[in-house]
C-alpha positions in Angstrom: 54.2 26.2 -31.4 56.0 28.8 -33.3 55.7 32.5 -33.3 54.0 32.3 -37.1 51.9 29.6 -36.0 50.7 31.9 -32.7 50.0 34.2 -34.6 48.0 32.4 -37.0 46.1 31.2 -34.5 45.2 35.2 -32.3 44.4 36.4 -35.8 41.8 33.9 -36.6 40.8 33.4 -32.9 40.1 37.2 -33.0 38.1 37.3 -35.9 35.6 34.3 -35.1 35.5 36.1 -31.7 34.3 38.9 -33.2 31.5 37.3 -35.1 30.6 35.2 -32.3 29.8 38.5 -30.3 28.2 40.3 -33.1 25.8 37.2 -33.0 25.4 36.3 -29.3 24.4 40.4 -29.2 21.7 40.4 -32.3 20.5 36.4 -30.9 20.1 38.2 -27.6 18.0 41.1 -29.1 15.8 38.8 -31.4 15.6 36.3 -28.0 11.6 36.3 -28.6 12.0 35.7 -32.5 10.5 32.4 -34.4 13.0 29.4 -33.8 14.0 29.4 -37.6 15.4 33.0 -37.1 17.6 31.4 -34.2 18.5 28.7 -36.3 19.7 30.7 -39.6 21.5 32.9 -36.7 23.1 30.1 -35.5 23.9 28.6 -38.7 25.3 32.5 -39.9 27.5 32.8 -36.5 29.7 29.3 -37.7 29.9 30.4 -40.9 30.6 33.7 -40.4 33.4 32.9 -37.6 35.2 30.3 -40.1 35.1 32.8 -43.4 36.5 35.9 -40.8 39.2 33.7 -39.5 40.4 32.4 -42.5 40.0 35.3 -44.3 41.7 37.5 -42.2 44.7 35.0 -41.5 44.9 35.0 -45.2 45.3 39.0 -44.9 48.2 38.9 -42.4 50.2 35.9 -44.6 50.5 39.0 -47.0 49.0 36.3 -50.2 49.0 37.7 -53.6 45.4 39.2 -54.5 44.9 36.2 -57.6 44.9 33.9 -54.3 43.4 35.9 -52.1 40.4 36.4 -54.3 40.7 32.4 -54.7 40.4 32.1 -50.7 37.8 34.6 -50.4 35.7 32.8 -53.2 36.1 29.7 -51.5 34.9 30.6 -48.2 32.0 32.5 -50.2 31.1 29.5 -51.9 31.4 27.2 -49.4 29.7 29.1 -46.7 26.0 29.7 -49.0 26.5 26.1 -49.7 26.4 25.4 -46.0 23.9 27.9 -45.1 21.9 26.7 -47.8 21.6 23.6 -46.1 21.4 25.0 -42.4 18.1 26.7 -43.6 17.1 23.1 -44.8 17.9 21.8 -41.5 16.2 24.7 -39.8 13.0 23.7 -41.7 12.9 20.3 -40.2 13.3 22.0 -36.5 10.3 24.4 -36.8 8.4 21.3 -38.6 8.8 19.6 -34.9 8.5 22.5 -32.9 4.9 23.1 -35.2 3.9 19.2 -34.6 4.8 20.1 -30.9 2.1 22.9 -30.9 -0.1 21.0 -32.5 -0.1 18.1 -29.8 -0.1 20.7 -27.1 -3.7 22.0 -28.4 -4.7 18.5 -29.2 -3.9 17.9 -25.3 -5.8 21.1 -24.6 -9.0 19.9 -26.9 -9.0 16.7 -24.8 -8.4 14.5 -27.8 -6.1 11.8 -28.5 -2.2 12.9 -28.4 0.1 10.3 -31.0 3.4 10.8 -30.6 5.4 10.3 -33.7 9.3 8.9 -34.2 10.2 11.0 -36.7 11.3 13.8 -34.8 14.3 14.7 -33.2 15.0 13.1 -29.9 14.0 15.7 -27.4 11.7 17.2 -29.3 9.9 13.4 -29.5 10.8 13.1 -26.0 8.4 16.0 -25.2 5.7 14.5 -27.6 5.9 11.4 -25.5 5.9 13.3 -22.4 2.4 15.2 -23.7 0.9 11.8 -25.1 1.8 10.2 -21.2 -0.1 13.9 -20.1 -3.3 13.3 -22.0 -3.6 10.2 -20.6 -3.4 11.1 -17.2 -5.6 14.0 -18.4 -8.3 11.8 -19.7 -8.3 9.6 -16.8 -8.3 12.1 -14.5 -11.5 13.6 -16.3 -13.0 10.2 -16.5 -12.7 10.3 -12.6 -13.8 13.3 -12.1 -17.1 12.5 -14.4 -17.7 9.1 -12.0 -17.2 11.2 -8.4 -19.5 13.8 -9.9 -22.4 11.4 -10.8 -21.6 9.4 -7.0 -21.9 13.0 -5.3 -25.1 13.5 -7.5 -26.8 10.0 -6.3 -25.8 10.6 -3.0 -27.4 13.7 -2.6 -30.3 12.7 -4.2 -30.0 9.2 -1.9 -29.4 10.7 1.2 -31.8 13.5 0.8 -35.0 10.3 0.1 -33.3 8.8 3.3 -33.7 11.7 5.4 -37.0 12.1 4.1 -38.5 9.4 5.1 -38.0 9.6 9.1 -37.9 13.6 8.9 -41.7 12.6 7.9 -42.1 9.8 10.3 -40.9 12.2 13.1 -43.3 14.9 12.1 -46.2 12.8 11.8 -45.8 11.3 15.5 -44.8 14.8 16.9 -48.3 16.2 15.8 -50.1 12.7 16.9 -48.1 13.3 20.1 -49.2 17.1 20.3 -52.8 16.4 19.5 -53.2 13.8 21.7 -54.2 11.2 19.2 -51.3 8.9 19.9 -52.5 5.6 21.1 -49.0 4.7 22.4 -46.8 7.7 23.7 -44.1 5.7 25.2 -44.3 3.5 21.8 -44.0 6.9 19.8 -41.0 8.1 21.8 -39.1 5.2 20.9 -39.7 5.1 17.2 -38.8 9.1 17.3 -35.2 7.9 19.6 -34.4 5.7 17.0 -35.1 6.9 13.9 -33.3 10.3 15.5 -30.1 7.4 15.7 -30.7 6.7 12.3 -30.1 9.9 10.7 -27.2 11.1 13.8 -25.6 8.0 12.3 -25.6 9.3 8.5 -24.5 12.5 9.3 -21.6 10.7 11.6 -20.7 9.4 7.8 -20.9 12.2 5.8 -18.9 14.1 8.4 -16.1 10.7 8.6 -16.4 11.0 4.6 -15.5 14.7 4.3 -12.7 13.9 7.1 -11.4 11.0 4.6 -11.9 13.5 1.4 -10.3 16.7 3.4 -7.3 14.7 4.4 -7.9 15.4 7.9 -8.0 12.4 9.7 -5.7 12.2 12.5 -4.7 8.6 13.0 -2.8 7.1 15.9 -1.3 4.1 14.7 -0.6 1.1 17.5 0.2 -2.3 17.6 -3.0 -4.2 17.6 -3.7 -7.3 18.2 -6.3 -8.1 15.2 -8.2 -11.4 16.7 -9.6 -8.8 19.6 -10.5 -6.4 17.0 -12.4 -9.0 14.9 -13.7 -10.1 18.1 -15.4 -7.8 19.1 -16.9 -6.3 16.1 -18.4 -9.9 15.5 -19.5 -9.5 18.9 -21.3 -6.1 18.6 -22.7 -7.3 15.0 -23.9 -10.6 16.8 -27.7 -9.5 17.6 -27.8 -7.7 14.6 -27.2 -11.5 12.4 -29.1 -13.5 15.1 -32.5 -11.1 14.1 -31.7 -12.1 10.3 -30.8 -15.7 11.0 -27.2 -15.5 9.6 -23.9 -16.7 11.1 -21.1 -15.3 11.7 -17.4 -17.1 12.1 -14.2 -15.5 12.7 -10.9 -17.0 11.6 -7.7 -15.4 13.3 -4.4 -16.4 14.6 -3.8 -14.9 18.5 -0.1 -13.7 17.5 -1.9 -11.7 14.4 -0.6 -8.1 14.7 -1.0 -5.1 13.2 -0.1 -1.3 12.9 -3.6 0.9 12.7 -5.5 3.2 14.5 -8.1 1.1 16.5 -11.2 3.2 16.2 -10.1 3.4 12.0 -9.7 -0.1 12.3 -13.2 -1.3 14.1 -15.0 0.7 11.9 -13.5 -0.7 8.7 -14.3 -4.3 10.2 -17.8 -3.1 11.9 -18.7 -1.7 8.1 -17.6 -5.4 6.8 -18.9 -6.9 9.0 -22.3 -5.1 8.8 -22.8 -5.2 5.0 -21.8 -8.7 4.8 -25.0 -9.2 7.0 -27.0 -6.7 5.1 -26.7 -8.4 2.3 -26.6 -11.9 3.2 -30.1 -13.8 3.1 -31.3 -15.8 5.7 -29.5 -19.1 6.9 -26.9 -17.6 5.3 -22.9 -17.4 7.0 -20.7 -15.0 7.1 -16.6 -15.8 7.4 -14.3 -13.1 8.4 -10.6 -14.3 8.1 -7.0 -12.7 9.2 -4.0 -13.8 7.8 0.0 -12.6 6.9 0.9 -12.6 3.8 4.7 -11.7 4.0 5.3 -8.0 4.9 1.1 -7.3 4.7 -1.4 -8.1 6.4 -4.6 -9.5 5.1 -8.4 -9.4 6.4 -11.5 -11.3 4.5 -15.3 -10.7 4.7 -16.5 -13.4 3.0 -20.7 -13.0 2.7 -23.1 -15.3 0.9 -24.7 -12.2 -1.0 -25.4 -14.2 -4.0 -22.0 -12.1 -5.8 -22.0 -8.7 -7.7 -22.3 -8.0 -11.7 -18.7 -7.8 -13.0 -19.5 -4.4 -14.5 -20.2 -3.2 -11.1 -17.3 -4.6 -9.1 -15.4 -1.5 -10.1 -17.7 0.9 -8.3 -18.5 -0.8 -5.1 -16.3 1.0 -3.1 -17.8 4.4 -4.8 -19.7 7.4 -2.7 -23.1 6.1 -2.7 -23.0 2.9 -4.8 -25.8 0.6 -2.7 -25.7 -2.2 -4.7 -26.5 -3.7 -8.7 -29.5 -6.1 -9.9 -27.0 -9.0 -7.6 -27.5 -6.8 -4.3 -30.6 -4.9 -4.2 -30.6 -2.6 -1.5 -32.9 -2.2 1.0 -35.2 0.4 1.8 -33.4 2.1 4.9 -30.1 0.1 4.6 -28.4 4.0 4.3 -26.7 6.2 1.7 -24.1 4.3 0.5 -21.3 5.5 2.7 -19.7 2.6 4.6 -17.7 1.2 1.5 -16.8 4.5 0.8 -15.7 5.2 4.3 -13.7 1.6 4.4 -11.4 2.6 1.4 -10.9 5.9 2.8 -10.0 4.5 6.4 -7.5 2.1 4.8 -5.5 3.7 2.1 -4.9 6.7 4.9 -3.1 3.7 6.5 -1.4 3.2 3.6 -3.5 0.0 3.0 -5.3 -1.5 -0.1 -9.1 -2.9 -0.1 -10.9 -4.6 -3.2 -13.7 -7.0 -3.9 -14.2 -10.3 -6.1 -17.1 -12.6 -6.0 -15.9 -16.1 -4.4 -18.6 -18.3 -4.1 -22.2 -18.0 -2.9 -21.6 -14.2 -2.4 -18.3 -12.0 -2.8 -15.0 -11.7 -0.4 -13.6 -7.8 0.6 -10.3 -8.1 1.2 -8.2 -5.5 3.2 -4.3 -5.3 3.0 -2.3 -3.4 5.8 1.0 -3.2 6.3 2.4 -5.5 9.2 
């Protein structure tokens, strides 16, 4: 590089220097302006730094004024042309950034968020990123609305079931107090066990909150899941034998599995129990283990006569006790033992759903092996 040409170059390095301070000073001060003021600033601080340079380079080549004047109309030209179309340009940007607003108080209304192509591509990668937003938004919402109305028909379930042997309990207590009870020992047993029955629902609610709180502390094993299945069938046994229904278990003796045991019986005892619940008379019940490559998987199958499609959805919700299919039973509790099994099993890191198969409908749980 020559010495003319150095020159040349600090002259018109130091002029579009200049300007770009002058601007990054004034874009500083106006930081909290409208976008379109950053843009035309923008647009003015290019301009600007190519009209000082060549301008002042012009200056130091000593030109005559006819072509200095020429030069400096150039550049004049040249540079409203260009920030003619900057401000054009900047237009379209505040367009977006406007549409962007205007999705964001969409999102906040709750409605609908369409993202649109038309836009620049961060700009419509925000938009898609607020469209994705509202629909986790909605859903969310749409959960929210379903867990409200379960907590409202448990309450409303739970306080009928406690109702009824609160009542029971009262009325023997004053037969026992004023003597009229032709039984005693009789009336002490019904008060023992219906006193069970509600100790019982309050064990759920309080495993429920557990599951809800995130509290549970497991202590995952190595289980072996045949003795598991074995003896919840066993402790369910009199239970089926009163309703005349059978129960079969199906599971290899090499059939292990990672889980807390007492998580584990009660998400089989709960199967297990509303498989007989619901299962009429002469009925059977089939509870099944199996691996299904790095999982897994346990089956309740019941003979329940199936649940309405529209319903399958909820089974697992707080307080569902069944559809027009599965009628529940005065007494038959508040609903929480589904609830309770999902709970149980995705804190294992474990899935559980429902299909009708059949005479009835098959739960099945999938754990990691």
């Amino acid at each position: 590089m020559t010495h003319d040409q150095l020159v040349i170059v600090l002259i018109a390095g130091g002029w579009s220097l200049a300007i770009g301070l002058i601007g990054a000073l004034v874009g500083w001060r106006t930081r909290r302006a409208p976008i379109q003021w950053s843009a035309w600033l923008i647009a003015a601080v290019a301009i600007g730094g190519v009209v000082a340079g060549v301008v002042g380079t012009a200056q130091a080549m000593f030109l005559s004024r006819h072509d200095l004047a020429v030069i400096v109309l150039v550049c004049a030209v040249s540079g409203a042309v260009s920030m003619a179309f900057s401000l054009l340009l900047a237009r379209t940007l505040v367009s977006s950034t406007l549409r962007l607003r205007a999705m964001a108080a969409e999102l906040g209304a709750g409605e609908v968020v369409m993202p649109t192509g038309a836009e620049p591509r961060e700009i419509r990668a925000v938009g898609d990123e607020l469209a994705r937003s509202g629909d986790l938004l909605r859903a969310a919402q749409a959960r929210e609305r379903q867990l409200e109305q379960s907590r409202r028909e448990l309450v409303a379930w739970v306080s009928h079931d406690l109702r009824t042997p609160l009542a029971g309990l009262r009325a023997m207590a004053e037969a026992l107090e004023d003597g009229l009870a032709p039984d005693p020992a009789r009336y002490h047993h019904q008060m023992l066990k219906q006193a069970d029955r509600m100790t019982a629902m309050v064990d759920d609610l309080f495993e429920l909150s557990r599951i809800h709180a995130g509290t549970l502390n497991l202590c995952v094993q190595p289980l072996a899941l045949r003795d598991v299945v074995s003896e919840c069938i066993a402790g369910a046994s009199p239970v089926a034998a009163a309703g005349r229904v059978v129960i079969d278990g199906e599971v290899g003796p090499d059939l292990e599995v990672r889980a807390d045991p007492d998580a584990l019986s009660r998400v089989v005892g709960n199967l297990v129990m509303n498989a007989i619940r619901h299962t009429p008379a002469d009925g059977a019940i089939l509870v099944e283990g199996r691996r299904d490559g790095a999982a897994i998987e346990l089956s309740v199958t019941d003979a329940c006569g199936g649940i309405h499609p529209d319903e399958l959805e909820r089974v697992f919700d707080v307080a569902w006790r069944g559809s027009s299919a599965r009628t529940p039973e005065t007494g038959t509790g508040a609903g929480l033992g589904l609830a309770i099994v999902r709970g149980l099993v995705e804190a294992h890191r474990g899935t559980v759903s429902v299909s009708n198969h059949g005479p009835g409908c098959r739960f099945l749980v999938r754990l990691p092996a």
